[in-house]
C-alpha positions as CSV (number, residue, x, y, z in Angstrom):
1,X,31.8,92.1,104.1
2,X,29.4,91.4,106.6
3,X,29.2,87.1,105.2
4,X,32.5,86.1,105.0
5,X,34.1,85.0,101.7
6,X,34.1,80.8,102.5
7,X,30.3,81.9,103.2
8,X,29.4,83.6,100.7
9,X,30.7,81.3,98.2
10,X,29.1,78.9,99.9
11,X,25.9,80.3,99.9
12,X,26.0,81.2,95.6
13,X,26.4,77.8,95.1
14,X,23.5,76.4,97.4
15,X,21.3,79.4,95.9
16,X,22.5,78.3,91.9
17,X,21.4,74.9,92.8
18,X,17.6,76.5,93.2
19,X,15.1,77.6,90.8
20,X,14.0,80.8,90.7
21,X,11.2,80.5,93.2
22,X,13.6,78.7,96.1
23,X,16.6,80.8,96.1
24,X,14.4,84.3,96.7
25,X,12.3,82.1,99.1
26,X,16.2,80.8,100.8
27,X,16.8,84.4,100.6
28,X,14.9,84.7,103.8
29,X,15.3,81.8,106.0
30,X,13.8,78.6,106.4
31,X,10.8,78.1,108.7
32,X,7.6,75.7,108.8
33,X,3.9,77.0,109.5
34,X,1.4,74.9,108.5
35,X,-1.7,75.9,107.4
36,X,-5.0,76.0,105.5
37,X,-4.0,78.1,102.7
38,X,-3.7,77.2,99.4
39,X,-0.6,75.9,97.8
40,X,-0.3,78.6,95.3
41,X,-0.4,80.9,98.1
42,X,2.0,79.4,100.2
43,X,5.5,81.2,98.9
44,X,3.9,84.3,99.0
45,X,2.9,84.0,102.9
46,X,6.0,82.2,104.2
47,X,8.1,84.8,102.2
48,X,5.7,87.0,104.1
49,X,5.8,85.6,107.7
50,X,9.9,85.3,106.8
51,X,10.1,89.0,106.1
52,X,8.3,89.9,109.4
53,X,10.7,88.3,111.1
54,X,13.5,90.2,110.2
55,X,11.2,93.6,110.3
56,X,10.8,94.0,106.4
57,X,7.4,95.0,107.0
58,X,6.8,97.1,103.8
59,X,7.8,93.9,102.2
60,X,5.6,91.4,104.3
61,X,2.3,93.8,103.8
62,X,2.8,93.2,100.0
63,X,3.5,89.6,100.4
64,X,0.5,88.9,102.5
65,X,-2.2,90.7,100.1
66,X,0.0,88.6,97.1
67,X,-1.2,85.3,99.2
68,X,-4.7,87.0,99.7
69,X,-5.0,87.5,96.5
70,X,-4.1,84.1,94.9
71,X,-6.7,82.6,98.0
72,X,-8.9,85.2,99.4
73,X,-10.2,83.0,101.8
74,X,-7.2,82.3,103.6
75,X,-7.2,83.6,106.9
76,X,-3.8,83.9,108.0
77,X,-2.8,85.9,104.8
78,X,-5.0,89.0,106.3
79,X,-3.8,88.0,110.2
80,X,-0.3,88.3,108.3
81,X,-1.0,91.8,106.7
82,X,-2.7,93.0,110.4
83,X,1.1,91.9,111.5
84,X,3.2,93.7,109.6
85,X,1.7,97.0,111.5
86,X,2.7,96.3,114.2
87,X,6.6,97.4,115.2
88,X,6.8,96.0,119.0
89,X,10.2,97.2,119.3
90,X,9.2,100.6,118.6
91,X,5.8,100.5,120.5
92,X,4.5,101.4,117.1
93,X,1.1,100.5,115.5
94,X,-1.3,101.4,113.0
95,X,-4.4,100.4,114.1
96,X,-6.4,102.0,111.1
97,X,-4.0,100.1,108.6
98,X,-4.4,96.8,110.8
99,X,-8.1,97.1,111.1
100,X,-8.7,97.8,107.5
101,X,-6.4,94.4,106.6
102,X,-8.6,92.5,109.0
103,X,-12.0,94.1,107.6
104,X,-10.9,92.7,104.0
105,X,-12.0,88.5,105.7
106,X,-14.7,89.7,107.5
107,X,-16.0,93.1,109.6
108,X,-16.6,91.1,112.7
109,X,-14.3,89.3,115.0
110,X,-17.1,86.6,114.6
111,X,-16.7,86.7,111.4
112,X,-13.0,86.4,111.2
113,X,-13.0,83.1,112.7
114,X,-15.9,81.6,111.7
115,X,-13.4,82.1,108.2
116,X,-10.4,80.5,109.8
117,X,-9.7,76.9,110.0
118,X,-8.8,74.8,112.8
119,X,-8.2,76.0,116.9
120,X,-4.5,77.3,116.1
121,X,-6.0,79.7,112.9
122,X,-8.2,80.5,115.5
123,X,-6.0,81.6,117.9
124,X,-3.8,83.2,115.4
125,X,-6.7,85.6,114.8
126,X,-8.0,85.8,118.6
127,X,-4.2,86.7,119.5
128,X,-4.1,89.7,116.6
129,X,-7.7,90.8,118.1
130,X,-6.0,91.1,121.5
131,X,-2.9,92.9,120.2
132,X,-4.8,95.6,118.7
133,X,-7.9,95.9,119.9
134,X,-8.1,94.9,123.7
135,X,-7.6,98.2,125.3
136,X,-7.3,101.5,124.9
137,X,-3.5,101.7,126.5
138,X,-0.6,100.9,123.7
139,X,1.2,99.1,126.5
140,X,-1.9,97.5,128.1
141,X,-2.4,95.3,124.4
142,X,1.0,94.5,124.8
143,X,0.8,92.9,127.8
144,X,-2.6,91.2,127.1
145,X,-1.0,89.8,123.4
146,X,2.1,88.6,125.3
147,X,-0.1,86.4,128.0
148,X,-2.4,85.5,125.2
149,X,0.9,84.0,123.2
150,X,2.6,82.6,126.7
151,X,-0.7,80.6,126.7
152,X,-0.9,79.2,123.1
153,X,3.2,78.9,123.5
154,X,2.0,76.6,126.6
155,X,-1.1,74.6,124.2
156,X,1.6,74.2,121.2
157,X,5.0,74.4,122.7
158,X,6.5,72.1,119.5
159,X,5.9,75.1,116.8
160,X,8.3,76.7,116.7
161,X,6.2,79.9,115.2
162,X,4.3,80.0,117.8
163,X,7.4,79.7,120.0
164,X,9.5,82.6,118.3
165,X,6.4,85.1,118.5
166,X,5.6,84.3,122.1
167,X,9.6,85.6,122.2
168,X,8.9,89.1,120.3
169,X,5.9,89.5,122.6
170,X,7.8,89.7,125.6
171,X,10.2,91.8,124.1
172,X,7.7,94.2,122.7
173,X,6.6,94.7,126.3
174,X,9.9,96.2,127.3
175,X,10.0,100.1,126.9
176,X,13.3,102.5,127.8
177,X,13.4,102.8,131.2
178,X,12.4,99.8,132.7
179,X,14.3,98.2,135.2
180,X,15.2,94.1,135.4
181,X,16.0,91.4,132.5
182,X,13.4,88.7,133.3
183,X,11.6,89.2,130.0
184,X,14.4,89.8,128.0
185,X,15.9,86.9,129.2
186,X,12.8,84.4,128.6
187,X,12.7,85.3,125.1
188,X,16.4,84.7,124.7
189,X,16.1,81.5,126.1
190,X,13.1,80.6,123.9
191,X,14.9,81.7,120.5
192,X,18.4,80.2,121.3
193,X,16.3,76.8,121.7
194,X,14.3,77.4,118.6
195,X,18.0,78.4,116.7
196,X,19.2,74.9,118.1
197,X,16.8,72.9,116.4
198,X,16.9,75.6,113.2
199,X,20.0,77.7,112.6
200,X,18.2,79.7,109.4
201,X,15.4,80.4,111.3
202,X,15.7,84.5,111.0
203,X,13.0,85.3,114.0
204,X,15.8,82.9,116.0
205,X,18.6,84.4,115.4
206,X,17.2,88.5,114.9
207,X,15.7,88.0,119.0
208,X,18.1,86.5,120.3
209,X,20.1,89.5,119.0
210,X,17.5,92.1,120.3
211,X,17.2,89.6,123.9
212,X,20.9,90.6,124.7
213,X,21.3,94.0,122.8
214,X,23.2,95.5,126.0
215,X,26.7,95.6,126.7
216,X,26.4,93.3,129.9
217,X,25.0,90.5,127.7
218,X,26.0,91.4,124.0
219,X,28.6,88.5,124.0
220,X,25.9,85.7,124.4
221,X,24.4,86.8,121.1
222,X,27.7,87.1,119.1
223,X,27.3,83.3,117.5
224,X,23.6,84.5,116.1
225,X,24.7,87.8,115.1
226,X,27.9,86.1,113.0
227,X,25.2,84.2,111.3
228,X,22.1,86.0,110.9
229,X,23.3,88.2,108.0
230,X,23.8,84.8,106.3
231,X,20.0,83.7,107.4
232,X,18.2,86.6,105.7
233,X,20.5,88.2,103.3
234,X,17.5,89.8,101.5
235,X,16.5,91.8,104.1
236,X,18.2,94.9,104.5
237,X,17.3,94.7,109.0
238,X,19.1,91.2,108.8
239,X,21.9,92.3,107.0
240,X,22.1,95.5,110.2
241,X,20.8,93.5,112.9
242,X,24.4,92.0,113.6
243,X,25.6,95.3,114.1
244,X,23.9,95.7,117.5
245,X,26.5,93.2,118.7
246,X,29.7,94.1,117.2
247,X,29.0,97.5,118.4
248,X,28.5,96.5,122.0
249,X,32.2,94.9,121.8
250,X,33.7,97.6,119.7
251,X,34.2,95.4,116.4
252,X,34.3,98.6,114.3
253,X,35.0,96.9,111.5
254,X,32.1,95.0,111.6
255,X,29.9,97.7,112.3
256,X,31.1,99.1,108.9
257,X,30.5,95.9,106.9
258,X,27.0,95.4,108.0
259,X,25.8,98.4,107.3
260,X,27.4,99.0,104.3
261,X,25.5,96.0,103.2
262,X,22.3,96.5,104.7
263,X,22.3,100.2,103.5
264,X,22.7,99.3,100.4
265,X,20.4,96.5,100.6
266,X,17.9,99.2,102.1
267,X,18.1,101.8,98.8
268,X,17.5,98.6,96.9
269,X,14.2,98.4,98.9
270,X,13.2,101.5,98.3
271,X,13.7,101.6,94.9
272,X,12.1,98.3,94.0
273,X,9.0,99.0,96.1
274,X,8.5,102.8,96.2
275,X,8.9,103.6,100.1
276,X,9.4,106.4,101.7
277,X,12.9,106.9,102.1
278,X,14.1,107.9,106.3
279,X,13.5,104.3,107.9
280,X,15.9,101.7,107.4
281,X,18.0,103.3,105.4
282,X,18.9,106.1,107.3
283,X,18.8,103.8,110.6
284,X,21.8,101.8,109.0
285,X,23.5,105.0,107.5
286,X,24.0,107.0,111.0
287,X,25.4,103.7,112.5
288,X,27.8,103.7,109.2
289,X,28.7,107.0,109.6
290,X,29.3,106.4,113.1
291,X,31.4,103.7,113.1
292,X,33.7,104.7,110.8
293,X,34.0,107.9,113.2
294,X,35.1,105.4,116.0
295,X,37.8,104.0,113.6
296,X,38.8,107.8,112.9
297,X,38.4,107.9,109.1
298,X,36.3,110.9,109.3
299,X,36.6,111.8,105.5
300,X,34.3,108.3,104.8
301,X,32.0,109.5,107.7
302,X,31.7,112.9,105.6
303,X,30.6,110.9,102.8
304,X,28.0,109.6,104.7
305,X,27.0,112.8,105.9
306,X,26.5,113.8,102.1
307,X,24.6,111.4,101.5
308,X,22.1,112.2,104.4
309,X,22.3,115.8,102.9
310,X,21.2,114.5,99.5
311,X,18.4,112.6,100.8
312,X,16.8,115.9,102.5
313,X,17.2,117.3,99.1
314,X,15.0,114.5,97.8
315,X,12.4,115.0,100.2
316,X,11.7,118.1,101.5
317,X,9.0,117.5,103.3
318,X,9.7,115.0,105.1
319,X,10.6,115.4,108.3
320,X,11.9,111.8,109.4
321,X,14.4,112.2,106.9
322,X,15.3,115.6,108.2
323,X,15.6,114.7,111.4
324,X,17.6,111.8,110.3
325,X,20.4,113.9,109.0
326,X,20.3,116.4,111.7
327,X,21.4,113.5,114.0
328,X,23.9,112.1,111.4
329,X,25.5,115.9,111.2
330,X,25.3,116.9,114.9
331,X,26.9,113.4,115.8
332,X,29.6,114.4,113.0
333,X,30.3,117.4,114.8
334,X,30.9,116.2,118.2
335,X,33.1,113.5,117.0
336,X,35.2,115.3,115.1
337,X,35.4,118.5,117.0
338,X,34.6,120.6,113.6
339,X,32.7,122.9,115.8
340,X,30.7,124.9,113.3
341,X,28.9,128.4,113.7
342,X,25.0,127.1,113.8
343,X,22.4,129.4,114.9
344,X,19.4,128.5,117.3
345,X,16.5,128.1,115.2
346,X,13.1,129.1,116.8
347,X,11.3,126.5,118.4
348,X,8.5,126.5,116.0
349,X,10.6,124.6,113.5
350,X,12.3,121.4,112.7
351,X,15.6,121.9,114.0
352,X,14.7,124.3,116.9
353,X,11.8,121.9,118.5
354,X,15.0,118.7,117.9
355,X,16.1,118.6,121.7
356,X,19.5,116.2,120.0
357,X,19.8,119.0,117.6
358,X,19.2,121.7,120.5
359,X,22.2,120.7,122.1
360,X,24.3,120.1,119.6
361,X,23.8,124.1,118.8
362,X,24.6,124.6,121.9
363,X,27.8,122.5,122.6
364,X,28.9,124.4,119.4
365,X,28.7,127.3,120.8
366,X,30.4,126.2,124.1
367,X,33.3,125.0,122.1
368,X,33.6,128.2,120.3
369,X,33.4,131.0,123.3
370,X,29.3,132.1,122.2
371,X,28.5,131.5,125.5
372,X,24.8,133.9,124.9
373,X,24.0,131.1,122.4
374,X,25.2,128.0,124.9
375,X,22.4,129.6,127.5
376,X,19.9,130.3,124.9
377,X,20.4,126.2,124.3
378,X,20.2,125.6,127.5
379,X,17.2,127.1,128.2
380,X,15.4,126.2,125.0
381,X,16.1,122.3,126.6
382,X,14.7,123.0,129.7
383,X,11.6,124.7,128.0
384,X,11.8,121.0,125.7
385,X,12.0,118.7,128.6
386,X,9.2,120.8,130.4
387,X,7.2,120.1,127.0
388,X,7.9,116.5,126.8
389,X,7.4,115.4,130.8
390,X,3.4,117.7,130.1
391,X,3.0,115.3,127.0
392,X,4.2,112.1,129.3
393,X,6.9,111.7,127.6
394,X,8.7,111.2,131.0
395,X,11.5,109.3,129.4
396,X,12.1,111.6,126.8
397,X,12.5,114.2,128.9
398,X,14.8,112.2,131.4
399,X,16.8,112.6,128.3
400,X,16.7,116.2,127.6
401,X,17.5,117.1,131.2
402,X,20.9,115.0,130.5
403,X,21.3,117.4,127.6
404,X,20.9,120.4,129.1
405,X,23.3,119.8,131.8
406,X,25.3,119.1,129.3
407,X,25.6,122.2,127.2
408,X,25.5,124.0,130.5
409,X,28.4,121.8,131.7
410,X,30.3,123.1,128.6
411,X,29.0,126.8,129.0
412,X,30.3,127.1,132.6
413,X,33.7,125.7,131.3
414,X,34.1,127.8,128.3
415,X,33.5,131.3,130.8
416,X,36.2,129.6,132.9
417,X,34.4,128.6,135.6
418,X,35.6,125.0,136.1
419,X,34.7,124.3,139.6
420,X,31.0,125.1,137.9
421,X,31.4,122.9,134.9
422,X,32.0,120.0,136.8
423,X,29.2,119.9,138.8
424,X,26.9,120.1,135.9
425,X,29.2,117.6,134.4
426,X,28.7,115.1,137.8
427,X,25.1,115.6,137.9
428,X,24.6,115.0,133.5
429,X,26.4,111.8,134.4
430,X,24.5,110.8,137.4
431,X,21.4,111.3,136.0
432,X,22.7,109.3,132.7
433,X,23.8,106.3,134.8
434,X,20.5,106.9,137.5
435,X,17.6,107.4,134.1
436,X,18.7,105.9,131.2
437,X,19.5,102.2,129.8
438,X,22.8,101.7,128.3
439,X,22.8,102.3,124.5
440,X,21.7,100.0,122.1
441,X,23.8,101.5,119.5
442,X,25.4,104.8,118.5
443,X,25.3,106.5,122.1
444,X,22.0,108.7,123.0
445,X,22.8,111.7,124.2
446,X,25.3,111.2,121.6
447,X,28.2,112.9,124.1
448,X,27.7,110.4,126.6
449,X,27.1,112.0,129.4
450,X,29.9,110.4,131.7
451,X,32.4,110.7,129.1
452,X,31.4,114.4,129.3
453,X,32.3,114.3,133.0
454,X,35.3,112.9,132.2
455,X,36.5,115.4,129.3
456,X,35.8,118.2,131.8
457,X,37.8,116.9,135.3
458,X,40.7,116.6,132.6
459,X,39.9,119.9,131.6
460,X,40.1,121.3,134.7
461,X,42.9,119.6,135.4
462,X,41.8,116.8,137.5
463,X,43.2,113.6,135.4
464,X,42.9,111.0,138.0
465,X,39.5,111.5,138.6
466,X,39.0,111.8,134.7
467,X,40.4,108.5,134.3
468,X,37.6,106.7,136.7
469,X,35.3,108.2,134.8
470,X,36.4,107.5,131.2
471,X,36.5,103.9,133.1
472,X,33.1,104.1,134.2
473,X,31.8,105.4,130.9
474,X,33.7,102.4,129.3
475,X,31.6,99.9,131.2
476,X,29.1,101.3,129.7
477,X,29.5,102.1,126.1
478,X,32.4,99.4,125.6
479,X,35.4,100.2,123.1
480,X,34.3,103.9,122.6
481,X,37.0,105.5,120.9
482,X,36.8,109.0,122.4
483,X,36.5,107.2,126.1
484,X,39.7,105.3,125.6
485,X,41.7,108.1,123.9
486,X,40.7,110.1,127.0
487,X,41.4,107.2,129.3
488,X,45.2,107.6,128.0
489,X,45.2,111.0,128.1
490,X,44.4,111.3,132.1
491,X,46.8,108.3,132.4
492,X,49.9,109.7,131.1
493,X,48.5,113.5,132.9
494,X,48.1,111.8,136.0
495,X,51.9,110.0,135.6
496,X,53.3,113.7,135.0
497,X,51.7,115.4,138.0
């Protein structure tokens, strides 16, 4: 389990002490914000503020409209609700659903805080007005929310609330891509200080985790991520959260065990409250499946796969879920090698328009001599990345040019031209290394591009060479199974030659 026995026990017998009321509310973690709300309201909106911190923010929305509800006129619960969405990790935000929350105290900005109560309730509500409303540019908000936050972090630097959002700003102003870790950093320095003074804090302990989520810095948040399950074991992103360590130092294991919790933590969710299915749960379920792929017990990552299959049987329609099991069952078949005979769908649907699916298709077909359908997934990926760079997705489509040197990589090498395959392979893995961050979790492009090198100089017979680059792919993406089988493999080639 993800909460070790001693503290788990430990934890029953602290919760059995409580009533009702205080073991859900310990369920979440312990913070103090102060306020003007009414005391009836006040478990409702700390459960709520609680539950944003660890990104249950289906949960918090309901939470904050139960406080608005006992107290309508209590500012914060609607600033709360405005809150929950926003997703700063994902640069995601409804600014309808926000707006709408906010309309409920009052139409006007004016309004709003001519309702709120004291300078910091103020702030509070001039800091949400900046987040959502003070450009036009996603990014540009961000920015302007984070300096608005550094400066009421700087007016109030003893609450800690304060404190730990100023830290989620700065990290919501980080997108793929970007270069440097002086942000990152900051907001690591500022939760590890608030986790000092309060070790249940959740919003501590879950940024700290997402400040070092990189393989250079993973082992700094290892004491917060052995802990934070513990913090918030009610929320199914606390019980996962952990995992974005372990992974980055190869604890398999422990990969399993938090996300075999916080999966089924997540279902739970669902179930109680009537959300949409294709979130959380499936975010935990891939890095299940995954994981137990890296400990080779493929038959329990099947099972996972099933259950992914399942779930699009459920919905239909919907095409996060869909997408979600395309990625669970192409990253099943690269893993595995169960290479099987896909075809490429046209690029008006679901699966044809998936660049991560795209290639998939077409490493398939590498793998099993259709070299016609390896070029047609080649090509559909270049038509994809043109798409994407025209849209300004210039990251994305950084990533599907990685992809489609890919399947060409493994094209060239299934028509036997080797020397070919492994310049395709060289320049996938520069452009890996050159354009994109080091994984966060289960590896995007899920063959890791300099693994890829790698697997084709030792298939061209070149181990020595192989073995630097299963090295370099290992700095990387640390612990990776298929990297250090292959690092063996070139070794004991390169003895023999």
């Amino acid at each position: 389990m993800a909460i070790s026995r001693t503290i788990f026990f430990i934890l029953t017998a602290f919760l059995l002490q409580l009533s009702p009321a205080q073991a859900e509310d310990a369920e979440l973690g312990t913070i103090a914000f102060p306020n003007s709300g009414s005391a009836a309201a006040q478990p409702a909106f700390l459960r709520g503020v609680k539950a944003l911190h660890s990104f249950q923010f289906g949960e918090a929305n309901l939470l904050f409209e139960e406080a608005q509800s006992i107290d309508p006129s209590f500012a914060l619960a609607y600033w709360g609700q405005a809150m929950s969405e926003n997703h700063p990790l994902w640069a995601q935000q409804d600014v309808a659903a926000a707006t709408r929350a906010l309309n409920k105290l009052a139409p006007t900005f004016e309004g709003r805080l001519a309702k709120a109560s004291g300078e910091k309730e103020k702030a509070y509500l001039t800091a949400i007005e900046t987040l959502y409303f003070s450009s036009e540019d996603k990014l540009e908000r961000d920015f302007a929310y984070s300096e608005y936050m550094a400066g009421m972090h700087e007016r109030w630097p003893d609450d800690d609330e304060i404190s730990v959002l100023y830290a989620l700003s700065l990290l919501g102003t980080v997108r793929r891509g970007d270069h440097g870790f002086r942000r990152q950093a900051l907001a690591a320095s500022i939760s590890q200080e608030i986790f000092a003074r309060n070790e249940h804090h959740p919003g501590a302990a879950h940024f700290t985790i997402h400040a070092f989520d990189d393989p250079d810095h993973a082992i700094l948040a290892l004491p917060a991520a052995q802990v934070y399950a513990g913090i918030a074991p009610a929320a199914a992103h606390a019980l996962h959260m952990p995992a974005h360590i372990f992974v980055q130092l190869g604890m398999w294991q422990r990969v399993v065990d938090s996300n075999t919790e916080a999966y089924a933590a997540a279902m739970a969710g669902i179930k109680k409250h009537g959300f949409p299915e294709g979130r959380e749960d499936f975010h935990t379920l891939s890095w299940l499946a995954y994981a137990y792929l890296m400990l080779g017990e493929n038959e329990k990552a099947a099972q996972k796969l099933a259950l992914a299959e399942e779930a699009v049987e459920r919905n239909p329609d919907s095409k996060r879920v869909y997408a979600g099991y395309l990625g669970i069952r192409g990253r099943h078949m690269i893993e595995t090698g169960q290479w099987e005979d896909v075809d490429l769908e046209a690029v008006d649907t679901p699966a044809g328009a998936n660049a991560n699916w795209v290639s998939v298709v077409g490493m398939s077909a590498a793998h099993r001599g259709d070299i016609d359908t390896a070029n047609a997934s080649a090509k559909r990926l270049q038509a994809l990345g043109a798409q994407a760079e025209a849209a300004g997705k210039n990251y994305d489509a950084r990533v599907i040019a990685v992809l489609e040197k890919e399947v060409v990589a493994l094209s060239k090498l299934a028509a036997g031209d080797d020397d070919g395959a492994v310049v395709a392979a060289r320049e996938a893995a520069e452009m890996e290394m050159r354009d994109m961050k080091a994984p966060s979790g289960p590896p995007v492009p899920m063959k890791p591009a300099v693994e890829l090198y790698a697997d084709v100089l030792l298939a061209a017979n070149r181990p020595t060479e192989a073995g630097l680059a299963y090295q370099q792919s290992l700095q990387r993406i640390p612990a990776r199974t298929p990297s250090v089988k292959g690092l063996e493999r070139s070794t004991a080639m390169a003895k023999a030659h």
